[in-house]
C-alpha positions as CSV (number, residue, x, y, z in Angstrom):
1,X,68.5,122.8,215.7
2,X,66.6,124.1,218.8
3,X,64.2,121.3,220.7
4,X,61.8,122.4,223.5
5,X,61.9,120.5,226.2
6,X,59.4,118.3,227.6
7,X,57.7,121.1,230.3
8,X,57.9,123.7,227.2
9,X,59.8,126.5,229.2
10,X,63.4,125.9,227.8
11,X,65.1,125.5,224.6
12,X,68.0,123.3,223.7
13,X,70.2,122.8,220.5
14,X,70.9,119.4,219.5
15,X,74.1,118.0,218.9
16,X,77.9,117.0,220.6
17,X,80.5,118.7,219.7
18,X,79.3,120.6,217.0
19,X,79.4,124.2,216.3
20,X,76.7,125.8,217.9
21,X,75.3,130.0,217.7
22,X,72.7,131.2,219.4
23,X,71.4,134.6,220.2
24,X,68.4,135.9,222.8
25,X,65.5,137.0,220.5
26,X,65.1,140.1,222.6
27,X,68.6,141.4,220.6
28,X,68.5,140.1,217.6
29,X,71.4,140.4,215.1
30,X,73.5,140.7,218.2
31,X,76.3,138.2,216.9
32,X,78.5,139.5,214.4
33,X,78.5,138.9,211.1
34,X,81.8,137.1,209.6
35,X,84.0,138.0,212.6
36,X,84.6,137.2,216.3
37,X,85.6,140.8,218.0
38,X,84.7,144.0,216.0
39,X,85.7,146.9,216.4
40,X,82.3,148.0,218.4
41,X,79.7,145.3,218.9
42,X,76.0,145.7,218.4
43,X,74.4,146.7,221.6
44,X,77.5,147.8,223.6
45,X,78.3,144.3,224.3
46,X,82.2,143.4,224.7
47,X,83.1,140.3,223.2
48,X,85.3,137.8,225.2
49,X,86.4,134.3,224.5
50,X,86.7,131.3,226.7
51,X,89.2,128.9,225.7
52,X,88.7,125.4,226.9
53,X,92.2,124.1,224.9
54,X,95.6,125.5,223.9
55,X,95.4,128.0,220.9
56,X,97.7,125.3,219.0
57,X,95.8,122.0,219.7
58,X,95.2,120.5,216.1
59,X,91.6,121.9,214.7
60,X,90.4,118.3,216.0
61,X,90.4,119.1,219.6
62,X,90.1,123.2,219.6
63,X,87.4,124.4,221.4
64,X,86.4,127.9,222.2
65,X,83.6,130.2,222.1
66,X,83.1,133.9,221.9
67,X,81.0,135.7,224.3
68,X,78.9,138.7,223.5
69,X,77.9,139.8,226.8
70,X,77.0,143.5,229.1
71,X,80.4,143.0,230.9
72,X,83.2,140.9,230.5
73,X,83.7,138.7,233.0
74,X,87.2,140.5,234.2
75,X,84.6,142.9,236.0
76,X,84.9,141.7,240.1
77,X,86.7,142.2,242.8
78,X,90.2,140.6,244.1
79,X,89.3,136.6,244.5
80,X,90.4,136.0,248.3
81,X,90.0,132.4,250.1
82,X,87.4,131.0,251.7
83,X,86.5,127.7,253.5
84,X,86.4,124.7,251.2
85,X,84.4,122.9,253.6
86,X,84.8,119.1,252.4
87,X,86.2,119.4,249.3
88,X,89.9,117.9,248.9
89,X,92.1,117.3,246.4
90,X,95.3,115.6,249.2
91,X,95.2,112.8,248.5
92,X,98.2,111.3,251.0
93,X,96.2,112.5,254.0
94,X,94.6,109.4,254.5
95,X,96.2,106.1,254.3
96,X,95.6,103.6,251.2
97,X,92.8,101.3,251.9
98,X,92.5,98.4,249.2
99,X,89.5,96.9,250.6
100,X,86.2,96.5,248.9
101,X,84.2,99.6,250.1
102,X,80.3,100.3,250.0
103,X,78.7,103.6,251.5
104,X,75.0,103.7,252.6
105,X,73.1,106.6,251.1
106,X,74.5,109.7,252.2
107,X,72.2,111.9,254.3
108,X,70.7,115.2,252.8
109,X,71.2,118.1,254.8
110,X,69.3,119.0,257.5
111,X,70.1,123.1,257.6
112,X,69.8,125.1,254.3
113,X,72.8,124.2,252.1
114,X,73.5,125.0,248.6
115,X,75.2,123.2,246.2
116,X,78.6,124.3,246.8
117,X,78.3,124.1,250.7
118,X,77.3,120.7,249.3
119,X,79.8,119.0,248.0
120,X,82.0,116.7,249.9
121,X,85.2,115.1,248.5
122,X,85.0,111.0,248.5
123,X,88.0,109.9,246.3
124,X,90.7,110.7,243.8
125,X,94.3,111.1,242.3
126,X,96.9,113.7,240.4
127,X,97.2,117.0,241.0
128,X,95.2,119.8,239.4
129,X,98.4,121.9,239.4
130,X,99.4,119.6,236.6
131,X,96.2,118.8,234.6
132,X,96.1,115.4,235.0
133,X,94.3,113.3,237.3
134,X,90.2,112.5,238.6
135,X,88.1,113.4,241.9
136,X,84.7,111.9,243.3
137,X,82.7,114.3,244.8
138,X,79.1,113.8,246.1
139,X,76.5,116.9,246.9
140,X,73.9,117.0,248.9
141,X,71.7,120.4,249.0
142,X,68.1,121.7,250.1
143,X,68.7,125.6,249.1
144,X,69.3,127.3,245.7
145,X,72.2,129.5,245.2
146,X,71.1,133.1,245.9
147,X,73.1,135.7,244.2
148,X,76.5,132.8,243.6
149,X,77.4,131.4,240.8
150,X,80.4,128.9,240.8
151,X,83.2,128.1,238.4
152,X,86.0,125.5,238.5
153,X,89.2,126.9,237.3
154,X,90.9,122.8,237.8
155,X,88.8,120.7,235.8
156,X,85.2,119.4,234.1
157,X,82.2,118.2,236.1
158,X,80.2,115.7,235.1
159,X,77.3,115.9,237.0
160,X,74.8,112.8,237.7
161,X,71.9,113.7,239.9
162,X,70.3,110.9,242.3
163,X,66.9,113.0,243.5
164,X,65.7,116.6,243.5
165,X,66.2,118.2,239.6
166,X,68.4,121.1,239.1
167,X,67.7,123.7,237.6
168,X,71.2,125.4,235.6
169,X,71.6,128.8,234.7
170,X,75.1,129.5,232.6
171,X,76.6,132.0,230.9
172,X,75.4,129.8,228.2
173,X,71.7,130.1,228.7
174,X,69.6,127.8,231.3
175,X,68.9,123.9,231.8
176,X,66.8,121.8,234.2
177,X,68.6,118.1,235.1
178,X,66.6,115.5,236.7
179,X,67.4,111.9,238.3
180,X,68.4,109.6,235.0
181,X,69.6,112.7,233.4
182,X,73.5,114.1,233.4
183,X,75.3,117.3,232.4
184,X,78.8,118.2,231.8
185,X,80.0,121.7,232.5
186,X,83.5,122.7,231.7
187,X,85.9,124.0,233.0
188,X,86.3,127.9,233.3
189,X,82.1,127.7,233.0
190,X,80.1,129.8,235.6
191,X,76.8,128.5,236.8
192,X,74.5,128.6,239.5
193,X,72.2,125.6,240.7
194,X,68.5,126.2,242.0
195,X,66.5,123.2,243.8
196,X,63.0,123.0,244.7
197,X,63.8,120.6,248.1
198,X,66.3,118.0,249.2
199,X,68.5,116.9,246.5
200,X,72.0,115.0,245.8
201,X,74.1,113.3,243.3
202,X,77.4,112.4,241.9
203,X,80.3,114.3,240.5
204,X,83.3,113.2,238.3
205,X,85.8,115.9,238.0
206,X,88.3,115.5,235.6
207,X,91.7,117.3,235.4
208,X,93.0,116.1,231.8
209,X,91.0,117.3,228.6
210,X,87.4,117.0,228.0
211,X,84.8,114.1,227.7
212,X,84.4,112.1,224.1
213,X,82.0,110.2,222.8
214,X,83.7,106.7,222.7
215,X,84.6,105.1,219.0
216,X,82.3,102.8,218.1
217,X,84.6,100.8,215.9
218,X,82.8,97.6,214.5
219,X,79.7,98.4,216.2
220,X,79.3,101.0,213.4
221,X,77.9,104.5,212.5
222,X,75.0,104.4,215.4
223,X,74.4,103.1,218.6
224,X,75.2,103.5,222.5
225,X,74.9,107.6,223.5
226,X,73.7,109.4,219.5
227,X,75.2,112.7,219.1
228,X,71.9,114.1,218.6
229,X,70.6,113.5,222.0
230,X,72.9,115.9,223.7
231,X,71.0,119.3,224.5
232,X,73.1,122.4,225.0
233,X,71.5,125.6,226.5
234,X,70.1,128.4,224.1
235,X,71.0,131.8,224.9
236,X,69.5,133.9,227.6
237,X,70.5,136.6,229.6
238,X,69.6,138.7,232.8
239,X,70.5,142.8,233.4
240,X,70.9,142.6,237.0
241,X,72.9,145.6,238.8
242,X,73.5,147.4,241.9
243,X,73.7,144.0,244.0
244,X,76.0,142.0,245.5
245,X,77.0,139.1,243.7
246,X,79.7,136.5,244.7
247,X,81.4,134.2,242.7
248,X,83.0,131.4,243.7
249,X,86.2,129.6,242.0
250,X,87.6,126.3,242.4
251,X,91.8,126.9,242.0
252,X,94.2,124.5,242.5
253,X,91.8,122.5,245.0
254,X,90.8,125.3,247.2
255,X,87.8,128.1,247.1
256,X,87.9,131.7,246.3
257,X,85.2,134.1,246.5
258,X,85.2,137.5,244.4
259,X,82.2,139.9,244.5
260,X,80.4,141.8,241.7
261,X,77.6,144.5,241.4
262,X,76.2,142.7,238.8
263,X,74.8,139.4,237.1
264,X,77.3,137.2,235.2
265,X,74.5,135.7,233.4
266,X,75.0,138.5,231.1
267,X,75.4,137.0,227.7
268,X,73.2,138.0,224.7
269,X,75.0,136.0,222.3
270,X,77.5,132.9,221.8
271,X,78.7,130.9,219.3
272,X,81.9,128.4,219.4
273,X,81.9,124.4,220.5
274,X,82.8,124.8,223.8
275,X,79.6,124.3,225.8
276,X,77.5,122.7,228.8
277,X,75.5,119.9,227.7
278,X,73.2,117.7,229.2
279,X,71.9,113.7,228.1
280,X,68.9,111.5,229.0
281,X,70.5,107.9,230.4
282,X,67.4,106.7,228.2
283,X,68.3,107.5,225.6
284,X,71.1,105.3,225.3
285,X,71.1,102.2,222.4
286,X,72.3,99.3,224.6
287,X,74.2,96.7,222.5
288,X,74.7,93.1,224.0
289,X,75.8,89.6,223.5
290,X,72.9,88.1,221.4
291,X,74.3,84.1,221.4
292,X,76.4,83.7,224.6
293,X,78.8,85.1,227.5
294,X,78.7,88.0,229.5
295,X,80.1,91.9,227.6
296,X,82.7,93.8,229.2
297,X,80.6,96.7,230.6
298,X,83.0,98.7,228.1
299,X,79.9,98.7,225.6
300,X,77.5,100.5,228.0
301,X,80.1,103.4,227.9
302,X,78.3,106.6,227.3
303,X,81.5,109.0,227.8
304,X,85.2,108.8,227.8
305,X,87.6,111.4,228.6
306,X,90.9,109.0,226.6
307,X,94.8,109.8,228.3
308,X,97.3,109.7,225.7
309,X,97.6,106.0,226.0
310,X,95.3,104.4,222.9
311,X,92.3,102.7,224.5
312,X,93.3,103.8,227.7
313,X,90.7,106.5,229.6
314,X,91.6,109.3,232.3
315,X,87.6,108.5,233.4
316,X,85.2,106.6,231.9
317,X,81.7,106.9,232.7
318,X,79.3,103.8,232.1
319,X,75.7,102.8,232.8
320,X,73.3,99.8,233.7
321,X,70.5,100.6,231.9
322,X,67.3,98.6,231.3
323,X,67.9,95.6,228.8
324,X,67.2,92.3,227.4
325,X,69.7,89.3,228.5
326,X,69.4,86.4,226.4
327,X,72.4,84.7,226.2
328,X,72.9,80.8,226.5
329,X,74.5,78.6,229.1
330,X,76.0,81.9,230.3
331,X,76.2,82.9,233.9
332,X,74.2,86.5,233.0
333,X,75.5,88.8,236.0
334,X,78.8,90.4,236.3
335,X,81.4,88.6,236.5
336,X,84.2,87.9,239.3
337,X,86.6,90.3,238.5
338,X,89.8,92.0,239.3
339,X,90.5,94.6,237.5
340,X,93.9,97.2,236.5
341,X,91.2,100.1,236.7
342,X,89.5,101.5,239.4
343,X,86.0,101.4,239.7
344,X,83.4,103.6,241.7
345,X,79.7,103.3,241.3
346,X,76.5,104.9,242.2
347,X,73.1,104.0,242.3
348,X,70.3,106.5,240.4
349,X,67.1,104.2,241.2
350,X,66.2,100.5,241.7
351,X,68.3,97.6,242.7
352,X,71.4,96.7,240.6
353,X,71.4,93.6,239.7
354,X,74.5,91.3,241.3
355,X,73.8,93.2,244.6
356,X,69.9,93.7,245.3
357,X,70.9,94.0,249.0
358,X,72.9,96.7,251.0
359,X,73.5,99.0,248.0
360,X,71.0,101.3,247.8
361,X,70.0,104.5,245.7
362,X,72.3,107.8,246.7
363,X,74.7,105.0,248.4
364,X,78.2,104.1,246.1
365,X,80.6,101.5,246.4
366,X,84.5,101.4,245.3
367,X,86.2,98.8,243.9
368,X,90.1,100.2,243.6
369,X,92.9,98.2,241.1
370,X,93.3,94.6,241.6
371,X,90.4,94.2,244.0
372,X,88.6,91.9,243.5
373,X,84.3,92.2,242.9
374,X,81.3,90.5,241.4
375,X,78.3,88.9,242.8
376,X,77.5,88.1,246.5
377,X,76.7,85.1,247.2
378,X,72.9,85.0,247.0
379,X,73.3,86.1,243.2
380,X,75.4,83.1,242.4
381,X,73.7,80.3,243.5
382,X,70.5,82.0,242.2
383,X,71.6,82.6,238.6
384,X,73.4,79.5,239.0
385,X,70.6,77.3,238.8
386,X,68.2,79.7,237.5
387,X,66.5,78.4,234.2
388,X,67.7,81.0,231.6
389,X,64.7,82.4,229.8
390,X,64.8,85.4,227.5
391,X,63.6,88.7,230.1
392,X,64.3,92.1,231.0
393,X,67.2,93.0,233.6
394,X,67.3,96.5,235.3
395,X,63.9,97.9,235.2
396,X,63.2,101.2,236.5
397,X,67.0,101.2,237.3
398,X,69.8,102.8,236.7
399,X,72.9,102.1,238.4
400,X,76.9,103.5,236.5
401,X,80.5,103.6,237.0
402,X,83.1,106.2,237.0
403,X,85.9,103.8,235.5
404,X,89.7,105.4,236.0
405,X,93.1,104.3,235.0
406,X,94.0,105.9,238.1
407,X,94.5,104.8,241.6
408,X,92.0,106.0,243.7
409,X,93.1,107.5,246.8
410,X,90.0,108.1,249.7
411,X,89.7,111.0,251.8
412,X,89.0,111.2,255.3
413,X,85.0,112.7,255.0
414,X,84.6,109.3,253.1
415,X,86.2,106.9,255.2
416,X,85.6,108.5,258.8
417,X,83.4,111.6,259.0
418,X,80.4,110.9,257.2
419,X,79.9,107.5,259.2
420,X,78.4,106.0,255.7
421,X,81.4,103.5,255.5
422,X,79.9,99.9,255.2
423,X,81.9,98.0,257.9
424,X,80.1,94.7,257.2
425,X,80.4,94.9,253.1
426,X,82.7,91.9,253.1
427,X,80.0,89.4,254.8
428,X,78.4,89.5,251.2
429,X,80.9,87.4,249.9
430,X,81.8,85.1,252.7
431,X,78.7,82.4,252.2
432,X,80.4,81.4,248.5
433,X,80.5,77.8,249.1
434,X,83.3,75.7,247.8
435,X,81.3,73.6,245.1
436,X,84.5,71.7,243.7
437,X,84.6,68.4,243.2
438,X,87.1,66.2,241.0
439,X,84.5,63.7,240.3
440,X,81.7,65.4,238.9
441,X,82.0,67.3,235.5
């Protein structure tokens, strides 16, 4: 089903993982009827399909779609290489650091920058080469991409803006993201990103397969991130020629450009279930402990992309949202915590709650395997003796977590060149007092 979105200019269909077809009403009838490639399609189009999983994956996990579109996408020029600016995916060029790591907000740019001059590799692990494996990237951009589109040959993006909305256009069809909102494009997927002034967010890039919604097991048929809330674009096209168009692939870690004398926005018609998407963060049903103790932040889990180990995740990606806390004789924030995942987070807007001090919105901190976290040590004492009440945590905030099985190796833009490295992080936990005593229960 096709829902307009809230400023009235853009279509989506609803749905995750379903089937989807859609065609631009200026050609209508353009999808074939009861096949995938005729011999001639309607309109001159050439059908092409993108594969997003082996031809032989069980039924369960085969997605593709077929493309009706002016010109296949084969239609360009040699790719050849081009700077990759900060983008890495070496991760033994810097050595490990185990510490506790926070990064102030990083800066927008101060000279017109698009979105792919704007990203800059923090953190990750594997190999591209071999499918398997995460990366952290942050962008930062003041300029929309004129004439580019970008694709990404090694893995998904999961895309979480911090401020400024983007503004998509696919081979799918268009979609506008904004601070609170995310979108997922695949791999293989060209796009290009427009912004109306100074914007920046968070990237998960996944190597492995593709991002699931997470069982829900005893929790039942509903709740956390409904199927039905995920928008993916309707079809719309462009007939653009006689210009120079670049496009720009991510292989194997590096950047290629290729040119074109035409638009690849050129799709009249799709159908298949393997698509961009996009998800409003408030959307999400938050379930909680109702009686006592604090959850595992597993249940505000909104995507997982699973490895082939049962329960265990290539990435998952979890949020803070806005909530009730009501549980009894319970210490209510985070807990101390070491952990045999690593964990990055980001801040969307407002303070998160067991650190309303030093980590900021458009900042991040890393927590890597076995290192221990939780509260500073103005949270503790506070929710120590705080009288527990029944009230709302995480107003007009939004804080989340890319959560990895893997190690997470940093890159040298993180830790050196972008000077956004908290030296002083540590301090936070040094005034925990020593509160022990064998006398006193």
């Amino acid at each position: 089903m096709a829902r307009m979105s809230p400023n009235h200019l853009l279509q989506y269909q609803s749905g995750f993982g379903n089937e989807f077809a859609s065609e631009d009403p200026r050609c209508p009838d353009a999808l074939p009827e009861g096949q995938n490639n005729p011999q001639k399609c309607k309109y001159g189009l050439y059908a092409e399909q993108l594969s997003g999983s082996a031809f032989t994956v069980p039924r369960s996990h085969n997605v593709r779609t077929w493309f009706y579109r002016i010109r296949p996408a084969v239609h360009h020029t040699p790719f050849e290489p081009m700077e990759s600016g900060f983008l890495n995916s070496k991760w033994d060029d810097q050595h490990p650091n185990p510490n506790q790591l926070r990064w102030k907000p990083f800066d927008l740019p101060s000279r017109d920058t698009d979105f792919v001059q704007g990203l800059h590799t923090l953190a990750g692990a594997g190999d591209p080469r071999t499918r398997h494996g995460v990366a952290i990237h942050i962008f930062a951009c003041n300029t929309s991409m004129s004439d580019s589109c970008f694709s990404n040959a090694d893995g998904d993006f999961l895309i979480v803006p911090q401020k400024g909305t983007l503004k998509i256009t696919t081979e799918f069809g268009k979609m506008e993201v904004s601070p609170n909102e995310i979108c997922v494009i695949q791999s293989g997927m060209r796009f290009s990103v427009d912004v109306e002034g100074p914007s920046r967010g968070y990237i998960c890039e996944v190597f492995d397969g593709h991002f699931e919604l997470p069982n829900l097991g005893p929790i039942g048929a509903n709740g956390l991130a409904n199927p039905r809330d995920f928008q993916t674009p309707v079809a719309w096209y462009e007939d653009r020629d006689k210009i120079n168009y670049k496009v720009v692939n991510k292989y194997q870690g590096c950047l290629f450009v290729a040119q074109q004398d035409h638009s690849p926005f050129d799709v009249v018609a799709w159908h298949g279930n393997y698509v961009p998407y996009k998800y409003n963060l408030r959307h999400f049903c938050v379930i909680n402990s109702v009686s006592f103790d604090h959850c595992d932040p597993s249940i505000f889990t909104v995507l997982t992309c699973p490895s082939t180990k049962p329960g265990v995740a290539i990435l998952d990606f979890v949020i803070f949202p806005p909530r009730w806390s009501v549980s009894e004789n319970t210490f209510r924030p985070p807990y101390y915590h070491r952990n045999c995942m690593s964990e990055f987070m980001g801040l969307i807007l407002g303070q998160y709650e067991a650190k309303e001090e030093g980590f900021a919105p458009g900042g991040a901190t890393l927590h890597s395997m076995m290192t221990p976290h939780g509260p500073d040590a103005q949270c503790f004492e506070h929710w120590t003796e705080k009288e527990l009440t029944a009230h709302r945590v995480a107003d007009e905030t939004q804080a989340f977590m890319f959560e990895t099985s893997m190690g997470l190796a940093i890159t040298k833009w993180a830790e050196e060149v972008s000077q956004k490295l908290d030296k002083k992080y540590y301090e936070c936990w040094q005034g925990l007092k020593k509160n022990f005593d064998p006398k006193k229960k």
